[in-house]
C-alpha positions in Angstrom: 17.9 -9.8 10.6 17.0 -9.8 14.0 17.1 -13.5 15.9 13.4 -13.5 16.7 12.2 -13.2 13.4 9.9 -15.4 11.6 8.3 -16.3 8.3 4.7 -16.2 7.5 2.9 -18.7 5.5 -0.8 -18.6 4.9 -2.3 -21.1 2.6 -6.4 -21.1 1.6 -7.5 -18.7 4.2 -11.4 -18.4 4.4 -13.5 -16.5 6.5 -17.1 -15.9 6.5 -19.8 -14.1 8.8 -22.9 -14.6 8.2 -23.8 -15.2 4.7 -21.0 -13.4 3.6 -17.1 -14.4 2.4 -14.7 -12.2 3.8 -11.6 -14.3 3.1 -12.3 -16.6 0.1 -9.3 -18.7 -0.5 -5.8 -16.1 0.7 -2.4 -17.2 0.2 0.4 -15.2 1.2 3.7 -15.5 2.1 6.2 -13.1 4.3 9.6 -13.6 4.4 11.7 -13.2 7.7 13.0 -9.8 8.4 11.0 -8.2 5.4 7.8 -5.7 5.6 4.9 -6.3 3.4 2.0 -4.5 2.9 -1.4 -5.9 2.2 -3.5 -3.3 0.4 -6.9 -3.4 -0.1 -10.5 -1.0 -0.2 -12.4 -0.6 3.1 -14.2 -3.8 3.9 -11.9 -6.6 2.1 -10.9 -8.3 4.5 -7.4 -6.8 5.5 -8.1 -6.7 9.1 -9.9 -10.0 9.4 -6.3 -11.5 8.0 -4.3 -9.9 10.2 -7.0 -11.5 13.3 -6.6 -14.3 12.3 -2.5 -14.3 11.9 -2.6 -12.8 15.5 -5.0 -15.3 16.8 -7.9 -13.5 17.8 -10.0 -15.3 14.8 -10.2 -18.6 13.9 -10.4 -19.4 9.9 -13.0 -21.7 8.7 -11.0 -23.3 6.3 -6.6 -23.1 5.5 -3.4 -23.0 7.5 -1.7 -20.6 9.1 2.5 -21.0 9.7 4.8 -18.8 11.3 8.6 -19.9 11.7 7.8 -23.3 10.3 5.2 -23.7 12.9 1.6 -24.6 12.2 -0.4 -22.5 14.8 -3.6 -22.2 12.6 -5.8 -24.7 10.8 -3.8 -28.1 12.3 -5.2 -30.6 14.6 -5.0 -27.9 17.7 -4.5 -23.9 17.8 -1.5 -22.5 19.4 -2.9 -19.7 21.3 -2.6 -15.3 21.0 0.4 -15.6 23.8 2.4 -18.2 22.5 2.4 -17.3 19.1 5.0 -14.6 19.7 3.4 -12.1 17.3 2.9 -8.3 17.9 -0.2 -5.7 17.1 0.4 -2.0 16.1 -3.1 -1.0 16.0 -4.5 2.4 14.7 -4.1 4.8 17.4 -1.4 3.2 19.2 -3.8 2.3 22.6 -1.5 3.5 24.7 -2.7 3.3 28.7 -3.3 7.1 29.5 -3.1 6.1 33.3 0.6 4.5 32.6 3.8 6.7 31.9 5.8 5.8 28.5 8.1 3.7 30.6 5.3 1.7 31.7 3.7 1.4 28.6 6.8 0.0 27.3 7.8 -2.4 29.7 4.1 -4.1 29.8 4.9 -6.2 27.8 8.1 -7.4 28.9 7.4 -10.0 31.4 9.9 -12.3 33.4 13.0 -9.6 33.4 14.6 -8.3 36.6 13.3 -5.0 37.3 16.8 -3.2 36.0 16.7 -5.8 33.0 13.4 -4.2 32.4 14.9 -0.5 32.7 17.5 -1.4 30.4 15.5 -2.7 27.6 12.7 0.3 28.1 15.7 2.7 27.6 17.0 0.6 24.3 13.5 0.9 22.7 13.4 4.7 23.7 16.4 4.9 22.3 15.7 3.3 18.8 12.7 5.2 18.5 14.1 8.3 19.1 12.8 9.0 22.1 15.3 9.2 24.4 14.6 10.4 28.1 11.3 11.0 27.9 10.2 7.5 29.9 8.6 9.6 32.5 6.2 11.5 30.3 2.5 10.7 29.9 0.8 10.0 26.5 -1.1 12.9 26.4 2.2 14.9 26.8 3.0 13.1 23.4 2.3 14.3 20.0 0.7 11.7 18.2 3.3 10.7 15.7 5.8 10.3 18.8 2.7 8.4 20.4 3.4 5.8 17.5 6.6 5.6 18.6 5.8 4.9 21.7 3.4 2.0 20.4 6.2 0.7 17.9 8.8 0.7 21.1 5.9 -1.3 23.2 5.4 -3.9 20.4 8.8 -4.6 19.7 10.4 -4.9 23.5 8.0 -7.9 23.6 10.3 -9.4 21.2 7.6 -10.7 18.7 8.6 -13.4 16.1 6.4 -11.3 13.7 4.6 -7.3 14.1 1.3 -6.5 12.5 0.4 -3.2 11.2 -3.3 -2.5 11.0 -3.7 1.2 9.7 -1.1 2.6 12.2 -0.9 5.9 10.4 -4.3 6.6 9.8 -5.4 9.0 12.8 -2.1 11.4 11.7 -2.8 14.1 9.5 -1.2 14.5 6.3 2.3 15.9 7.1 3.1 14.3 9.8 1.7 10.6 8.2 4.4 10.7 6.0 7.5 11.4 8.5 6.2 9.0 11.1 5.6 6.5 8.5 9.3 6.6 7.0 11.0 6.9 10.5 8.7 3.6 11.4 10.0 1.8 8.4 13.6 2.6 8.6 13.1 1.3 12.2 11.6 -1.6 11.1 14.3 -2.3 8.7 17.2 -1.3 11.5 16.0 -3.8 13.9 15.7 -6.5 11.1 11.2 -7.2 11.9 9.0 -9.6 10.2 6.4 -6.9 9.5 2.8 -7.2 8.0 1.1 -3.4 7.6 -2.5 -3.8 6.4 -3.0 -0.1 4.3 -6.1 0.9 2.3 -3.5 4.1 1.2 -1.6 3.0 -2.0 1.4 5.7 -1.5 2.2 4.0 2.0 2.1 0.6 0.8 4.5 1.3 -2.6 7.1 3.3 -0.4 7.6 1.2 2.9 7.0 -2.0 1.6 9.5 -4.6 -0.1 6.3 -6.2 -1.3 2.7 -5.5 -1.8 -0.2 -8.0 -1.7 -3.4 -6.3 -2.8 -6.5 -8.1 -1.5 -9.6 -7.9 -3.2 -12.7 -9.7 -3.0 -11.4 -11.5 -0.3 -8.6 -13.1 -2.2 -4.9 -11.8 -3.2 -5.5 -10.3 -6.8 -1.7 -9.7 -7.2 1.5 -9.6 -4.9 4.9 -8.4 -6.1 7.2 -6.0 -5.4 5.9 -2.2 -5.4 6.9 -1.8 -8.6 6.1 -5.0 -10.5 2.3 -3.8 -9.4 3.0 0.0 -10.5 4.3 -1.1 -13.6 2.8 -4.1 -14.7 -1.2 -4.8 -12.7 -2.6 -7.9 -14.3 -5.6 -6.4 -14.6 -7.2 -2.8 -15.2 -9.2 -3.6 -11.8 -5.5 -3.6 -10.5 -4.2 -0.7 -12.5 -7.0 1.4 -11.2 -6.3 0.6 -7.6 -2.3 1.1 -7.5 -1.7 4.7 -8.6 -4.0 7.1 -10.9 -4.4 6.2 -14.4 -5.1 8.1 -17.8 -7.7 5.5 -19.7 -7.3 6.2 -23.5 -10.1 4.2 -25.9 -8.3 2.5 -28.6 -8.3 -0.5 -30.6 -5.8 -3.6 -30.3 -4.0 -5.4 -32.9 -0.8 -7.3 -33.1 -0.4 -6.4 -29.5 -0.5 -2.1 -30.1 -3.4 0.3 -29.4 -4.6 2.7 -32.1 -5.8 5.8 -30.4 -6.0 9.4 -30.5 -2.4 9.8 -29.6 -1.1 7.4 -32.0 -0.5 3.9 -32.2 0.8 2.7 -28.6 2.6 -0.7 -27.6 0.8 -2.6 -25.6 3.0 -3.9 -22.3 1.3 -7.1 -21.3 0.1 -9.4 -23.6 -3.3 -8.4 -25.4 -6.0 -9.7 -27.6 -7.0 -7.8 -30.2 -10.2 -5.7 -30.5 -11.6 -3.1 -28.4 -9.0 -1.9 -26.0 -8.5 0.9 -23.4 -4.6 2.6 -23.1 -4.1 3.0 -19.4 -1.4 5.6 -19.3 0.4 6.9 -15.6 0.2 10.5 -15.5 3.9 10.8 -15.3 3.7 9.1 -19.2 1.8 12.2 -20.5 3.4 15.4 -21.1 3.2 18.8 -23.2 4.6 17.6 -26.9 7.5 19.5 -28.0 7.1 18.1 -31.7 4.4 19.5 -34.3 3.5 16.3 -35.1 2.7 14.7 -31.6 -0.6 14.6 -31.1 -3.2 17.8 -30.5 -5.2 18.4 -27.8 -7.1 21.2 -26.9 -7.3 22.6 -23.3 -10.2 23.2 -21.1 -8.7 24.4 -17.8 -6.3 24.5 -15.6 -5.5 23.6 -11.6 -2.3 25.5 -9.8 -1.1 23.2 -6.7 2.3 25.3 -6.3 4.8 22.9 -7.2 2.7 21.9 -10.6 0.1 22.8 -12.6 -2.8 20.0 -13.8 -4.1 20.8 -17.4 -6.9 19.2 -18.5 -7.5 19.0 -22.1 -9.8 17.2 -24.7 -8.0 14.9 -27.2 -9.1 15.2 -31.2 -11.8 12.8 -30.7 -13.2 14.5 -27.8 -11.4 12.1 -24.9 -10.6 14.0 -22.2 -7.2 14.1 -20.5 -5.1 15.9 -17.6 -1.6 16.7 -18.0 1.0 17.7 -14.6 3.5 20.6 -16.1 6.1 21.9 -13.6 5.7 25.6 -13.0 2.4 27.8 -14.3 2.4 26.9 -18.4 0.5 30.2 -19.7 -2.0 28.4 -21.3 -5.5 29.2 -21.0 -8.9 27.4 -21.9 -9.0 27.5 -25.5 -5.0 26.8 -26.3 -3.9 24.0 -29.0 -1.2 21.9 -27.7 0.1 19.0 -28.8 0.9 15.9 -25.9 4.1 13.2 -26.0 3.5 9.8 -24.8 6.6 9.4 -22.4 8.1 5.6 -22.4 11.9 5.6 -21.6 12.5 2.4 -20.5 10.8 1.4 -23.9 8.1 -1.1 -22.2 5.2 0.8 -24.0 1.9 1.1 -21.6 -0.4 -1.0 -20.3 -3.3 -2.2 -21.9 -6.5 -4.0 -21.6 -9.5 -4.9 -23.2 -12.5 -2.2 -23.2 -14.4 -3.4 -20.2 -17.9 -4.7 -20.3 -20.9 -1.9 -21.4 -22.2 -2.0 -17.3 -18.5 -1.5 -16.1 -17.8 1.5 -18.5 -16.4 4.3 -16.9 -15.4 8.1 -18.7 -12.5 8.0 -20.5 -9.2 9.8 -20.8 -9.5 11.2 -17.0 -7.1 10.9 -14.3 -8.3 8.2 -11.8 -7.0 7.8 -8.1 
């Protein structure tokens, strides 16, 4: 862990514009040296946060601590410059009219000019960029752009870096390189690093913990996988990852449905009860007596094939199937309920009649 870096402590965050609460009550906490993401729909108040963690926004109620140090919410505000804490935004906003060099050492202030040169050439170096100080940002691709914008931010020597979308302007392909080089960079140089994300892939791979914000409050935080595996709520299981809802009914904490009866994960009440299923716990049955399905079509994406059936009472499903499974609309199958770490699925009760949604079908 690098020397400069800091814990983060929010407690009771609220924000509101206007008649309406952005922030209604946030607690979080990030550990020195770690990266967590805080994942959330357009609109909940991830950015807002990060603001107000910065310093560009004041909260109207709660504290804000970094290293120990009240800078938010006590009897005065330490200021943007003093609180020692860096901004990746979107794009990078890198000055067009200043080489990469430049654009590095901006914000290293105080240094002897060859100090500067030195620590420019370090960063360049770490990002992988080596030699190319004298280059413009236009003569930049836009994931080595990032880097560029990561090297900037982190020359500063910040107590604490904040994320806000940083991958979002790269297309696909190139997202997910520049995002993993970013994070093992991160994790090199030992950063306190807060990266706001509305993409749940980015959030469960770089992060060593994921707070997802919703409705202006933390709904759930935990490791990647405790909120894959185990979401407190089917609000929460819908958000993180696709699901496969399956209508059922609960009692003595399993789900009777169309593909049998199914232990529930998380404790549950009894009574009418949807099986929320990841699609990688579904798969082609190999045994007579799994459950039959019938299917309805098929979708080729190269490396798999997406069959969606119809279960015996009529609940539609989609299965992934390596390869191209030669089965067209019409064909009986039968379909497994995978569970080999014996945890059974999740489970919750059916939701309200207004918050019904159809059944069965892959959500993302």
């Amino acid at each position: 862990m690098t020397e400069h870096a800091a814990s983060v402590v929010a407690h009771g965050l609220r924000k509101a514009y206007a008649d309406r609460d952005v922030l209604a009550g946030v607690d979080l906490e990030v550990p020195a040296g770690t990266i967590t993401a805080v994942l959330g729909p357009s609109g909940c108040g991830k950015t807002t946060l990060l603001r107000i963690l910065a310093g560009f926004e004041e909260p109207d109620a709660g504290t804000v601590q970094i290293g120990g140090q009240l800078v938010a919410g006590g009897a005065s505000t330490v200021p943007v410059h003093r609180r020692r804490v860096g901004l990746m935004p979107q794009e990078g906003a890198l000055f067009p009219h200043l080489s990469v060099g430049e654009n590095i050492a901006f914000g290293i202030s105080g240094s002897p000019r060859e100090e500067v040169r030195r620590r420019v050439e370090h960063w360049l170096s770490v990002v992988g960029l080596q030699g190319r100080a004298g280059a413009r940002p236009h003569q930049l691709s836009g994931g080595q752009q990032q880097r560029v914008a990561l090297a900037r931010a982190l020359a500063a020597q910040p107590r604490v870096l904040l994320l806000d979308e940083p991958f979002a302007a790269l297309d696909a392909g190139l997202r997910v390189r520049v995002r993993e080089d970013i994070a093992a960079i991160l994790r090199d140089t030992g950063t306190t690093a807060l990266l706001v994300t509305h993409d749940q892939s980015e959030a469960l791979s770089l992060a060593d913990s994921v707070a997802l914000l919703i409705d202006g409050t933390i709904a759930q935080h935990g490791t990647p996988t405790d909120l894959y595996d185990r979401p407190t709520t089917l609000t929460i299981a819908r958000f993180v990852g696709a699901t496969i809802e399956i209508p059922g009914t609960a009692e003595n904490q399993r789900v009777h449905t169309a593909l049998g009866p199914l232990r529930a994960r998380l404790p549950l009440a009894d009574g009418a009860a949807l099986a929320v299923l990841r699609p990688e716990q579904l798969r082609l049955g190999h045994d007579p007596a799994a459950a039959p399905a019938t299917v309805t079509a098929s979708r080729f994406y190269g490396a798999e094939t997406v069959l969606d059936a119809r279960l015996s009472d009529g609940t539609p499903i989609a299965l992934r199937c390596a390869g191209r499974p030669d089965l067209p609309a019409g064909a009986a199958i039968t379909v497994e309920v995978v569970d080999d770490d014996g945890g059974g699925v999740l489970a919750y009760p059916s939701p309200a009649g207004g918050q019904r949604v159809p059944l069965g079908e892959t959500r993302r």
